[in-house]
N, C-alpha and C positions, 0 to 999 in steps of 0.2 A: 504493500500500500504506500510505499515512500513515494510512489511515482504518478500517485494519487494527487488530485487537487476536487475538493469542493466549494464549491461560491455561492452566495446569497445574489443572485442576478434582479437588479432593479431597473424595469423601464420607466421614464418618465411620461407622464401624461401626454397624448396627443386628443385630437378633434373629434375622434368618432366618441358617440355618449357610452361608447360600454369601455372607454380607455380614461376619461375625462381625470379617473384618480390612478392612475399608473397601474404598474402591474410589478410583480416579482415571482422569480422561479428558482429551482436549485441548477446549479450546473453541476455536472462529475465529467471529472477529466484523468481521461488516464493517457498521462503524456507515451509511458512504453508502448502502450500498444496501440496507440492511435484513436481510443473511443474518446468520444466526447460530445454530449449529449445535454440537454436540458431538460429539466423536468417540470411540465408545467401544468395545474393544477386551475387554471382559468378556459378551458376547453370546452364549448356550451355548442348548441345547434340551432342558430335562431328560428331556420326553417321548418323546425317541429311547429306542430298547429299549437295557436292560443300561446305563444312563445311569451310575451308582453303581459297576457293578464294572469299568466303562470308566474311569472318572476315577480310582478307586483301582491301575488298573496305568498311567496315564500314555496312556492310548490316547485322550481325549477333545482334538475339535474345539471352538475358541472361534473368534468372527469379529469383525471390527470390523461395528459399527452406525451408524450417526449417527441422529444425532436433534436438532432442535429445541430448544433450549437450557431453554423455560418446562418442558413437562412435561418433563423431564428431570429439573428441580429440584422440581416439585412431587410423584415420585415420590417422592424422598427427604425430603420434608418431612410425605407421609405417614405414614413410620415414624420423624418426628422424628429425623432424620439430618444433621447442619450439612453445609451443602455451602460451600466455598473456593474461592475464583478468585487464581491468582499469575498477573496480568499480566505477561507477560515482558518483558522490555526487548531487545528485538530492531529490525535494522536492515531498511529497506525490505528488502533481498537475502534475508537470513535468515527473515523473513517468506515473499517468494514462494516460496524453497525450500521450507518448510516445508507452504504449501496445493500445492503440487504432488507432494509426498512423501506428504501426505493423499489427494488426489486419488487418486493408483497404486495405495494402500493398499486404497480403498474401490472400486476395480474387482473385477468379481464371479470374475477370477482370483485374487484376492491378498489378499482379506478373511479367508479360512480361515485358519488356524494350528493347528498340536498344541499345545495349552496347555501349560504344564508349570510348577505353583504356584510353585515356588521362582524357574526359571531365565528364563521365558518367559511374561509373565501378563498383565494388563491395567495393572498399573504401570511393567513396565518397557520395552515399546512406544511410550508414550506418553517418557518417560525418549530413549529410545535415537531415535524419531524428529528432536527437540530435540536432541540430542548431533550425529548424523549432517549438522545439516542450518544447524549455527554457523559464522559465517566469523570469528570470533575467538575465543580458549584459552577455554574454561570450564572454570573453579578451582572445584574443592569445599575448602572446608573440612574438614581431618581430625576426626576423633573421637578425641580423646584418652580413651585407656583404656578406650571401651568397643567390647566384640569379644564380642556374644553368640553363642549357638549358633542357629542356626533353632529349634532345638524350643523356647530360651527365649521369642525371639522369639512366638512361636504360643502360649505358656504366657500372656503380656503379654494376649493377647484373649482365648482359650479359657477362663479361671481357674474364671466362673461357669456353664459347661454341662463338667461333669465328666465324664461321659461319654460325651461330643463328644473332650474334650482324653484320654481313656482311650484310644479307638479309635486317633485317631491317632499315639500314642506309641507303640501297638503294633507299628505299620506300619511308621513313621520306625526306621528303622538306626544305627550307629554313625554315619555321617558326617553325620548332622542335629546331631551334637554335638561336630562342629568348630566354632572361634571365625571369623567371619565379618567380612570386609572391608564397606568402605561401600558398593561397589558391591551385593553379595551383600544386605544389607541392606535392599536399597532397592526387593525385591520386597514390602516393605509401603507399602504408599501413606500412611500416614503418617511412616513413614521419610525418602520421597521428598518429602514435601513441605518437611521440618524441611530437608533438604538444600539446596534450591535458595532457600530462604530465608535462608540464608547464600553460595548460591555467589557467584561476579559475574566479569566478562567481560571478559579484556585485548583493548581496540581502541586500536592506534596508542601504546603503550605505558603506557595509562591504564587505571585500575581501574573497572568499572561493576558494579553491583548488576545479578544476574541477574535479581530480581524488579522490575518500577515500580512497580507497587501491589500489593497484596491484599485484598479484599473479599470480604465474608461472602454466599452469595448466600441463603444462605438459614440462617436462624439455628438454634440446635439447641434442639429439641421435646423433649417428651414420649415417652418411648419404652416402651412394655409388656413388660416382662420376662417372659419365660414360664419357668417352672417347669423343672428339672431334675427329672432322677427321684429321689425323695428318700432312696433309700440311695448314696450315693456310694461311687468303685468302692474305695477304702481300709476302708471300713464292711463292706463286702460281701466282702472276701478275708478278713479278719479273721471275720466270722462265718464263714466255710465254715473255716479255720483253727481256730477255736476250737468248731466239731462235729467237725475230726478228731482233736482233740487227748481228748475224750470220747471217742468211739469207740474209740481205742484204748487211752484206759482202762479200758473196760468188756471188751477182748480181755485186756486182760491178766490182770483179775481174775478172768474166765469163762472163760478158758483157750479161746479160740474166736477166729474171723479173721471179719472182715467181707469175704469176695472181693466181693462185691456193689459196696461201698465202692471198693473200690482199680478196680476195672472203668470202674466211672463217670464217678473223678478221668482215667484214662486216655483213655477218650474226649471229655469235657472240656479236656482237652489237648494232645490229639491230632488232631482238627479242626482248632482253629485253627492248629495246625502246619502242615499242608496249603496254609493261605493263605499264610503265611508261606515257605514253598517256591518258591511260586507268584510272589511280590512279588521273588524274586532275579532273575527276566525281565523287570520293569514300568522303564518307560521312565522311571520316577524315580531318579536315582542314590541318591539319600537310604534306598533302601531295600533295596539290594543283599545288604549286610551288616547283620544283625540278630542279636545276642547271645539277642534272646529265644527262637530258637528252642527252644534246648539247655533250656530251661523246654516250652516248646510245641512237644515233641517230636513229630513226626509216628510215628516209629518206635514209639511207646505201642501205636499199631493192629493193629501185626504182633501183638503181643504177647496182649494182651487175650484173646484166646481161650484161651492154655494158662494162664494165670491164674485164670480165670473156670472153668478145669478141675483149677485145685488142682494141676499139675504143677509140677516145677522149673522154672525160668528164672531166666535172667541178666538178665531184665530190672532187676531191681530195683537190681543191680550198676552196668548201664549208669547207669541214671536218674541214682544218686546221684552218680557221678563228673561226668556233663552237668550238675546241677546245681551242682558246688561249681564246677564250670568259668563256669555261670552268676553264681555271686556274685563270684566273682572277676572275673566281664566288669563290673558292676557301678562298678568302677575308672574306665573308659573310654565305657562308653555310660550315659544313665539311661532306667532303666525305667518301664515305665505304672505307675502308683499302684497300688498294692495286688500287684504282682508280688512281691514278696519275700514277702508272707505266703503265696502258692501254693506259692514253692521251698518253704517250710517245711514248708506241709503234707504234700508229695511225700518230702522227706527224712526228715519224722518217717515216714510209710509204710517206705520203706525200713529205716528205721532197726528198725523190727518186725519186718519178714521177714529180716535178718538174722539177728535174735533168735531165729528160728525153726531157724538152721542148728544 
């Protein structure tokens, strides 16, 4: 095994949404005989049916791959993506554990996994393979002071596809906005890299550097930014905000009700409630508990029709209590961009039909 090298292989983020937070893989190198190979545990098949609304309730398969170390690296250097090697500093022993921990991995029982971004992913496989398979302490370095949320975390790469980082904030629940441990952390593969470039490794009561080297394998390109949709989703709750806030000045001075109007915000927000119902069964914890509902009332639907029939209802009653319930959730979860100006526009509604009692 002297002839052995294994690495902790980090790519940095490119364009496409399933790359936006980088990727990491193991590499084994065995310089005598020529193998050399990457192991990579982010392997999925979008073209399976329902691929989108599988991944979004936690129900999608991922597999390890291996693959050939050159095109592995000249994928990523297509979309100008730096790719990283941390040679680890490992002992003959730790070495053959680790290709035999490989090995079992990449048997065609044992490649499959339920993915699950946060807890189970193609960073921390690679991570927990390495952990499992050390015959001395491996020290992490603490992080002093910093304890982000996952969703800040996610906020760090999403920033410039807005409504990319919209949808998922919708989804994410209260506990994507608990403060998170190193380990918890460490399902961003650049997270995990920063870490083991500080860990190092008690043998015989001596301190070793978990990393021997680090090498660029491939340097970081050019990368083509593709376009967001150019109203962002703050721009866009704000205009729908600011046509309800006309609308119901023009009821007030015409002495007239838009039903039309309040119909529409209903089903508008009443749909996506429906998913949101649906996300309290998905195998994500993170999104069990979701404040937004009480905004993205599914219960709008009952309603809708005796509205839309000019009767009485307590709907309008419910809504506003759910939503002050909502800004006060506001305290403890944050919401997708632009959701405060929808409570507004639903309360100023309310706020009319009151006026009507």
């Amino acid at each position: 095994m002297d002839s052995v090298e294994i690495g902790l292989i980090t790519c940095s983020p490119h364009e496409e949404i399933y790359s936006l937070y980088g990727h990491t893989a193991l590499r084994y190198h065995d310089l005598k005989r020529g193998i050399d190979g990457v192991y990579n545990w982010g392997v999925f098949d979008y073209t399976k049916p329902h691929f989108a609304l599988r991944f979004i309730f936690g129900l999608t398969d991922y597999e390890l791959g291996v693959a050939p170390t050159l095109p592995f690296c000249q994928y990523y250097a297509e979309w100008g993506s730096q790719v990283t090697e941390h040679v680890l500093n490992l002992t003959r022993v730790e070495k053959w554990n680790i290709r035999n921990a490989l090995i079992e991995n990449s048997k065609r029982e044992n490649r499959v996994y339920r993915y699950n971004f946060f807890y189970d992913n193609c960073s921390t496989r690679p991570r927990d393979i390495i952990e499992r398979n050390m015959e001395g302490g491996l020290v992490y370095q603490p992080r002093e002071g910093y304890e982000p949320t996952y969703r800040e975390m996610l906020h760090q790469h999403n920033s410039r596809h807005q409504w990319t980082a919209f949808g998922i904030d919708l989804l994410l629940g209260i506990k994507a906005d608990a403060k998170t441990n190193r380990e918890e952390q460490e399902f961003l593969p650049n997270n995990l890299r920063q870490d083991f470039d500080h860990a190092y490794v008690m043998r015989d009561g001596r301190r070793e550097p978990l990393v021997k080297e680090c090498r660029v394998l491939v340097p970081a390109g050019i990368q083509m930014s593709q376009s967001d949709f150019i109203v962002s989703p703050f721009i866009f709750f704000a205009i729908i905000f600011f046509i309800t806030a006309i609308l119901s000045l023009i009821e007030y001075f015409k002495k007239t009700r838009f039903i039309w109007f309040d119909t529409l915000l209903m089903l508008l927000t009443g749909l996506p409630g429906i998913v949101l119902v649906l996300m309290i069964f998905s195998e994500h914890p993170t999104t069990s508990i979701n404040l937004q509902i009480l905004l993205l009332n599914p219960l709008a639907l009952l309603f809708i029709w005796p509205v839309w029939k000019g009767r009485k209802t307590k709907w309008f009653l419910i809504n506003a209590i759910c939503l002050i319930a909502f800004l006060i959730g506001s305290l403890w979860q944050d919401y997708a961009e632009g959701m405060i100006f929808l409570a507004s526009c639903l309360l100023l509604r309310c706020l009319v039909h009151y006026n009507d009692k």
